[in-house]
GUGU-503875 format. One record per residue: residue in one letter; x, y, z of N, C-alpha, C, O in turn. Coordinates in steps of 0.2 Angstrom, whole numbers, plus 5000, padded with zeros to 4 digits. Example, Ala and Ser with C-alpha at 12.3 -4.5 7.8 and 13.67 -1.06 7.14 Angstrom:
REM GUGU-503875
A506649725039506249785039506649845039507149835042 S506449895035506849955036506450005039506750065040 
//
This chain:
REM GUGU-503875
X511748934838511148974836511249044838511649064842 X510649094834510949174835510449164841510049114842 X510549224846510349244854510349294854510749334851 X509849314858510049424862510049394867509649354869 X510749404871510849404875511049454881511349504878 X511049464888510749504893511649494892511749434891 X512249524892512949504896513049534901513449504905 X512849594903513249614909512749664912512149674909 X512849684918512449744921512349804920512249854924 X512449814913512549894910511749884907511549824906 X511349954905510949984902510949974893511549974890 X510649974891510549974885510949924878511049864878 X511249974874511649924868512149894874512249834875 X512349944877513149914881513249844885513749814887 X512249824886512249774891512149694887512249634889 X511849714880511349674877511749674870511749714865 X512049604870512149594862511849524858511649474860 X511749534852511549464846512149424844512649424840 X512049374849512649324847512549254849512149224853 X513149204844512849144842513049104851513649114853 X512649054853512649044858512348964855512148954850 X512548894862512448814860511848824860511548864863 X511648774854510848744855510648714861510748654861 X510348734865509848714871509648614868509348584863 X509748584875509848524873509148514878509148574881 X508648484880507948454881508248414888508748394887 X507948404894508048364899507448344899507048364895 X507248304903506648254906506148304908506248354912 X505548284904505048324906505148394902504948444905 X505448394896505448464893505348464887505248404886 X505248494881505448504874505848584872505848634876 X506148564867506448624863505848634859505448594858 X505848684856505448724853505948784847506348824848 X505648774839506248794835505648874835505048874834 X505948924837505548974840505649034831506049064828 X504949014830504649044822504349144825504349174820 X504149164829504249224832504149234838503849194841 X504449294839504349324846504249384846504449414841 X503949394851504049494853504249524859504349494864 X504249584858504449624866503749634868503249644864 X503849624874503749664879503949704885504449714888 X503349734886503649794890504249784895504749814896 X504049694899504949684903505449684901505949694904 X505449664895506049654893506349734890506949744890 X505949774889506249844890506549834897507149824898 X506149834902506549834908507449794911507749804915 X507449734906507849714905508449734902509049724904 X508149784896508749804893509049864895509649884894 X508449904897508849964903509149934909509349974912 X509249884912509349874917509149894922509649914927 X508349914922507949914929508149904935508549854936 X508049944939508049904949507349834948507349774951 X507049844945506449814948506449734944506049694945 X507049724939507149664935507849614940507949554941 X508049694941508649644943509149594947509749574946 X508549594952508449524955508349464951508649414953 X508049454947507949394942508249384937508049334934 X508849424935509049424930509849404931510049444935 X510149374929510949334932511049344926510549324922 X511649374922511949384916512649354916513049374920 X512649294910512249304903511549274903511549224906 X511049314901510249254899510049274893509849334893 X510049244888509649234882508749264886508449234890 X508649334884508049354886507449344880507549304875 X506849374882506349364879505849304882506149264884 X504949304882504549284884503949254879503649204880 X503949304875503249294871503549264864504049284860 X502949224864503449174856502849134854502249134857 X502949084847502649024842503049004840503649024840 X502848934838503448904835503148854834502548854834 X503648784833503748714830504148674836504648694838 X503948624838504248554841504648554838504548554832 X505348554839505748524836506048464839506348414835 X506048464848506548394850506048394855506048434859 X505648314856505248314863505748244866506048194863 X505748294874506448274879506148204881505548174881 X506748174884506248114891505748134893505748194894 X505248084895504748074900504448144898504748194902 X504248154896503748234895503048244898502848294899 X502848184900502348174904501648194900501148214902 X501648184895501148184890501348164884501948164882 X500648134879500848104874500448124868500048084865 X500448194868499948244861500748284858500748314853 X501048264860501648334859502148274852502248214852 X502348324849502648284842502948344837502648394835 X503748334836503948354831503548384826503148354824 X503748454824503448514819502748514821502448524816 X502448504828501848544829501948614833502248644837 X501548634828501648714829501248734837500748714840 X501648774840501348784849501748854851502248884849 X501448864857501548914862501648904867501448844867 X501848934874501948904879501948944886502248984887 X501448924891501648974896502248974902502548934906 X502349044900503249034902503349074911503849094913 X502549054913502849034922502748974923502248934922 X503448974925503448904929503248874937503548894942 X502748844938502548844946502748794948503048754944 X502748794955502948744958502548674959502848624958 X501848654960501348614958501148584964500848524964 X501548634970501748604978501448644983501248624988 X501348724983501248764988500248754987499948724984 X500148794991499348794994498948844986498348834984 X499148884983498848934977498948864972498548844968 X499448844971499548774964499048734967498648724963 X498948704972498448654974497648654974497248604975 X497648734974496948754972496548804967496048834968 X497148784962496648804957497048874955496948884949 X497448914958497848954960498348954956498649004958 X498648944953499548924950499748984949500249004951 X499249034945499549104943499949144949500349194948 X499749114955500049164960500649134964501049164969 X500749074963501249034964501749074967501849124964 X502149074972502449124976503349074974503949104975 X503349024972503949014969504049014960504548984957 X503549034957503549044949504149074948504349134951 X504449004943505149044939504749074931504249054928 X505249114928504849154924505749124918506349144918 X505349084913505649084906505849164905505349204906 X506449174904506749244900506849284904506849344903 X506949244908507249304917507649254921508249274923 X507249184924507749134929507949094921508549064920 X507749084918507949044914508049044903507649074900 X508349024901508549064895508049064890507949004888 X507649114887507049144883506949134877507149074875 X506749174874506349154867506749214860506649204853 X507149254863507349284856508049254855508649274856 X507749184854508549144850508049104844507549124843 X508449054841508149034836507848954840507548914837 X507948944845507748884848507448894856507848934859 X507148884859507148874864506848834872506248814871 X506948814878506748754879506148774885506248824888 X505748734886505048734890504848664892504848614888 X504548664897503948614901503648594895503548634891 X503548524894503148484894502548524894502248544890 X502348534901501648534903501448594902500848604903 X501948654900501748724900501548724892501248784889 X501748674888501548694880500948694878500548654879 X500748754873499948764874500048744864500548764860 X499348694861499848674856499048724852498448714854 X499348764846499048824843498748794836498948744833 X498248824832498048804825498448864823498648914826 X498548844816498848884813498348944806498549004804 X497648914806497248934803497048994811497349054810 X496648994814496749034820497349084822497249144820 X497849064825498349084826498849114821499449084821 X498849154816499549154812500049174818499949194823 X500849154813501349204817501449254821501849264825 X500949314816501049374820500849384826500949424830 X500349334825499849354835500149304839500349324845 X500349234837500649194840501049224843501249204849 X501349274840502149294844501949324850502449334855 X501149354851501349384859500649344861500149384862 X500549304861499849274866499949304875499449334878 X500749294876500849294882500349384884499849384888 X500549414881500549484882499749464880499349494885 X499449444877498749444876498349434880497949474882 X498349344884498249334890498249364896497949334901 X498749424896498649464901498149484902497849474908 X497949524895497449544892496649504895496349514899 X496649474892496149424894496049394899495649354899 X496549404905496449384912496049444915495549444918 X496349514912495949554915495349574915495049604919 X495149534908494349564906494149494912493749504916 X494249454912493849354909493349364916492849324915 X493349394921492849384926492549424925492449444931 X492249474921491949534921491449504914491749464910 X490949514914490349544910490549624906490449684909 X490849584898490649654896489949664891489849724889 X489749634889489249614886488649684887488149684890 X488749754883488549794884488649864892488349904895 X489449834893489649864900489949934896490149944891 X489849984902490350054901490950024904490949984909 X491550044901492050004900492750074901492850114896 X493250074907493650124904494350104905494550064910 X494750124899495450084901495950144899496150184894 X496150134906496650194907497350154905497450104908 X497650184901498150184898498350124893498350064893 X498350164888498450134880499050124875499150154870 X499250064880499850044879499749974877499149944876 X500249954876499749864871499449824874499049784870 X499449804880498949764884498349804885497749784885 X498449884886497949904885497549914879496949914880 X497849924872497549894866497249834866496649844863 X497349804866497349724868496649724870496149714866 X496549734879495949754883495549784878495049754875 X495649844877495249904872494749844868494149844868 X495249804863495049764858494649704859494349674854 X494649674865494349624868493549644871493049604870 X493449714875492949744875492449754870491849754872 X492749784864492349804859492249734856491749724854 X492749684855492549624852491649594856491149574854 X491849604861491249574867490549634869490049634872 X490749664865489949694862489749744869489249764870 X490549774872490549844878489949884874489849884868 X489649914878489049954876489550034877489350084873 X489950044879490450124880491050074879491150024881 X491650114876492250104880492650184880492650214874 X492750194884493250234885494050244887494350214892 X494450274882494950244883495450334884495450384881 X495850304890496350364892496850354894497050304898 X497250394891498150414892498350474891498150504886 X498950504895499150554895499550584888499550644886 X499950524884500250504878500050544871500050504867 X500050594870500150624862500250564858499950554853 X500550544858500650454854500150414854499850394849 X500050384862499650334862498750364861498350324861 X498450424861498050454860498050444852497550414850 X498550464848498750454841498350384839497850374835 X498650334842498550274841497750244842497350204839 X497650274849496950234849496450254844496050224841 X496650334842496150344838496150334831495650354828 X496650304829496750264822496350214822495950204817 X496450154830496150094828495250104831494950054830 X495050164833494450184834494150194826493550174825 X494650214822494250264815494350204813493950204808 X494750134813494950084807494350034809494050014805 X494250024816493649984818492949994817492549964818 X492850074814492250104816491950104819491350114818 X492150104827492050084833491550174833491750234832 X490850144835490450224837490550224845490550274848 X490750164847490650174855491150184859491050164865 X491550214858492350214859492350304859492050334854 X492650324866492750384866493750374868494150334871 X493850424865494650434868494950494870494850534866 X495150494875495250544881495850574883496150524886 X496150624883496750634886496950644892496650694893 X497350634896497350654902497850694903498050724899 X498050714911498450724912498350794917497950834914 X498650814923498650914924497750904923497450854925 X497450984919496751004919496550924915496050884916 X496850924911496550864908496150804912495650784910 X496350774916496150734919495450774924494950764920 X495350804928494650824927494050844924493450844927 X494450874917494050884913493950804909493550804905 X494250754911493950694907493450654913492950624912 X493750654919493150644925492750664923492450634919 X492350744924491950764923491350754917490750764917 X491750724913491650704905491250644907490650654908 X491450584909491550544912490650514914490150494911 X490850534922490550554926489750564925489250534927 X489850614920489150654918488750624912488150624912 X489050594907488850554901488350484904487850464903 X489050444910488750384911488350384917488250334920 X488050464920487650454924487850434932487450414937 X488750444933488850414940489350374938489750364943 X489450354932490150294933490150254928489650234925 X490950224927490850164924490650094926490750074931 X490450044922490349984928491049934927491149884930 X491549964923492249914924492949954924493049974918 X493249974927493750014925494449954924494649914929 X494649954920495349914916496049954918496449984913 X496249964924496850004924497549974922497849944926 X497849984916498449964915499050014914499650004911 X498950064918499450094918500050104924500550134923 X499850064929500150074938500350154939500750164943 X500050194935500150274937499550304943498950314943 X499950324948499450334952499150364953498850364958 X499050424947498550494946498050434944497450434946 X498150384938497750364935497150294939496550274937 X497650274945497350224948496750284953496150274953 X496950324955496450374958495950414954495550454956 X496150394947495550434942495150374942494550384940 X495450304943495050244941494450244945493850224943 X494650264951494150234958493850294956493250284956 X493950374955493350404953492750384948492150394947 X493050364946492550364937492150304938491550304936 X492550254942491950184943491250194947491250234952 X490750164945490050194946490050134954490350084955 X489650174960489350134964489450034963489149994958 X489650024967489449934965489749924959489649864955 X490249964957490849954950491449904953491449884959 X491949884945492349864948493149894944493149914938 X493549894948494149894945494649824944494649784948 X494949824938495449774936495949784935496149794929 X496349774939497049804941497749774938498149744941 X497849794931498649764930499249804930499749774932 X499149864929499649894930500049904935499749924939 X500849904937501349914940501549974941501850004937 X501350004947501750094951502350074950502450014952 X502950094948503650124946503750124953504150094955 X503250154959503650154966503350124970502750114968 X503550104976503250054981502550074984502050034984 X502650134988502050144989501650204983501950234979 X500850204983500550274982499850284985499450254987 X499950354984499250364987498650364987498550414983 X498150344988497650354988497050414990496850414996 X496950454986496750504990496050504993496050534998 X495550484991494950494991494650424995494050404993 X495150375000495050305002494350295002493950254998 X494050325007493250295010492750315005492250275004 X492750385001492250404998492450374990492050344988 X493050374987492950324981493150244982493450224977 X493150224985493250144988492750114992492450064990 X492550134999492250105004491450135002491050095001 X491350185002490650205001490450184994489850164993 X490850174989490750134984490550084983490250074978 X490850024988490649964987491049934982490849874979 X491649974979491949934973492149874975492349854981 X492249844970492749784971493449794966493449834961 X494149754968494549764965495149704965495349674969 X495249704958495549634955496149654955496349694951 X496649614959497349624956497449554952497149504953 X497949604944498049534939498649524940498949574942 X499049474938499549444937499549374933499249324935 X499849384929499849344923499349304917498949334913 X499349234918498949214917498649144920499049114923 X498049124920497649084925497849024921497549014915 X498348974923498448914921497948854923498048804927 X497448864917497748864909497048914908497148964904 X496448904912495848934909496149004905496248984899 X496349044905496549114902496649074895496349094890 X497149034894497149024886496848994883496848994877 X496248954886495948934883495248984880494948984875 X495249024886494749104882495149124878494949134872 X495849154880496049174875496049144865495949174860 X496049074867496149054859495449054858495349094853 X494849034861494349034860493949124856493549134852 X494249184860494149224857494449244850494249284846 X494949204850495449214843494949194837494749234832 X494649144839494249074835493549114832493349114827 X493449154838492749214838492949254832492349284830 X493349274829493549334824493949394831493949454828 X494249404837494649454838495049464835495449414834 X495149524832495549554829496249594834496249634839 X496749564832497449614839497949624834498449644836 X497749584824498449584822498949674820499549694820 X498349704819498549764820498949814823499249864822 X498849764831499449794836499949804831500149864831 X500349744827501049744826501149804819500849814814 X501549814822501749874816502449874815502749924813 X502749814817503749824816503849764817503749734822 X504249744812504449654810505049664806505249694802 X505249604810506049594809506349534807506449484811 X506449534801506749454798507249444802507749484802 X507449394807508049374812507949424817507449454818 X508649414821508749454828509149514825509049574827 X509649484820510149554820509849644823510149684825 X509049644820509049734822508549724828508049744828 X508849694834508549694838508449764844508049774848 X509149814842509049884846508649914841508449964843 X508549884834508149944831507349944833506949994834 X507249864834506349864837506349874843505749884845 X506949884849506849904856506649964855506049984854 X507149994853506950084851506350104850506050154853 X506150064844505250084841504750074846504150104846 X504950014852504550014855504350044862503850044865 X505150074865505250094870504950154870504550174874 X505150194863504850264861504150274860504050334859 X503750234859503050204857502950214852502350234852 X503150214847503150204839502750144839502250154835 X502950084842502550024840502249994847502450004853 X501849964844501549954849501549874852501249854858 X501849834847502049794847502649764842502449754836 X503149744843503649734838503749644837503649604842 X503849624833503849544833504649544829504949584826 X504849484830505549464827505549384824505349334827 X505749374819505549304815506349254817506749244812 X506449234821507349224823507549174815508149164814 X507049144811507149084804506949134799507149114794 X506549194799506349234792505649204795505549154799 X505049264791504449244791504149174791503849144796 X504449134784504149084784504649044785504849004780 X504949034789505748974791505348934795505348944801 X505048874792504848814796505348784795505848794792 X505148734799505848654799505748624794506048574793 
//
């Protein structure tokens, strides 16, 4: 079968090629899955520069990639469930826990401190097949789900972990950085009837883009903001001033640390912060600890991944609602072959999400 695969410890084309690799055979407790699309995400950018921060998890060669749909094509021994059947169309959550330590036994599994991650310890999703848990398969409508959103649930779910314990149902709403999960968040807000949102990044691009999908949704409640330098002041103050004190949810998806200390300014008394993004460096600072955190009374969410399972089942249920995310995609590729052309689109932020059909669009079994 065709593969992108990770081969060696080098950066870019040099590390990562499209080549034909065996069909993945199914073990006890497993299915293959004949993989109808996928998309990037932002790790696997990190895969393909060959990051410090991936590199630990990454043993080359690996067939990379995480977010996908597809078709049953081979259910393994003992699968431990009996819903799952050739040509049913499904998705999958690609951490794997262990279903042993003290966070899996209570309700906890997202934070699983032994989670192997499909498309990093183990071989992914941009081939034309590929193999997963029995128990991690989430099985999808096709009325609901088409292909193109199927292809990144995973990345959606993020999304929807970050809002899912927050009341937005008339919330001022701010998300700093407008990148696809940030899209995402943005789109799940205004779906849920946010009373403000505001959306901010530094990005001439991503300012670009929000404000496309502000003017295409008609969204009147949607302000978008640029940051950055004087910028960032002048949008606190902006801020600040309109909502009277604050916002009541700040969605930080940027892990920039100008921006997690604009987050803690902007959130109102008794607000809350929901934290997905990752700082580039180990530590950062906090400037303003006791007066925007401790005298505030915020509260503050770190996310990581998705809540197995409750996250997909909001997730599909908000699909079910009429959310709209098919927009994000804006770059689609019949097969693997141009697979550096959709890194590029997306590293560059051209797209905000790129999708790949490894069978052709409509290449069912």
């Amino acid at each position: 079968m065709q593969a992108v695969v990770k081969i060696n410890a080098k950066a870019g084309a040099a590390g990562t090629t499209v080549t034909d690799v065996p069909i993945p055979e199914p073990g006890v407790g497993e299915v293959r899955v004949r993989v109808q699309a996928a998309a990037i995400c932002g790790s696997d950018r990190h895969i393909y520069h060959w990051d410090p921060s991936v590199r630990h998890m990454i043993h080359p060669p690996r067939v990379y990639g995480h977010e996908f749909c597809g078709e049953i094509d081979v259910v393994g021994p003992e699968p431990g469930r009996d819903d799952l059947q050739p040509g049913d169309y499904v998705s999958a959550e690609m951490h794997v826990t262990c279903g042993r330590c003290t966070p899996c036994r209570s309700g906890q599994a997202h934070v699983c401190n032994r989670t192997e991650i499909i498309g990093f310890h183990h071989d992914g999703t941009f081939a034309e097949y590929v193999i997963v848990p029995a128990r991690n398969v989430i099985p999808l409508s096709r009325e609901v789900v088409p292909l193109k959103i199927g292809a990144f649930l995973d990345a959606l779910g993020n999304a929807v972990h970050t809002v899912q314990d927050h009341r937005l149902t008339d919330a001022r709403v701010a998300v700093l950085g407008y990148g696809p999960i940030g899209a995402m968040a943005a789109a799940i807000a205004e779906h849920q009837g946010a009373g403000h949102i505001y959306i901010l990044d530094v990005s001439e691009r991503a300012i670009a883009q929000a404000e496309r999908w502000r003017a295409d949704r008609g969204a009147t409640g949607v302000t978008v903001l640029r940051t950055g330098g004087d910028l960032t002041t002048e949008a606190t103050g902006r801020i600040l001033e309109e909502t009277d004190g604050g916002v009541d949810l700040v969605l930080e998806m940027s892990g920039a640390e100008s921006a997690i200390n604009q987050g803690l300014e902007i959130a109102r008394g008794g607000g809350s912060l929901s934290m997905l993004g990752i700082p580039s460096q180990e530590a950062i600072t906090i400037e303003q600890f006791t007066r925007h955190f401790v005298f505030k009374g915020l509260s503050i969410y770190g996310v990581t991944g998705r809540r197995l399972f409750s996250t997909w089942e909001r997730m599909l249920a908000l699909l079910a609602d009429g959310l709209q995310v098919d927009s994000l995609v804006s770059h689609e590729y019949q097969g693997l072959d141009e697979f550096t052309s959709g890194m590029e689109a997306f590293d560059t932020h051209e797209a905000l999400k790129v999708v790949f059909y490894p069978h052709g669009k409509n290449g069912h079994a």
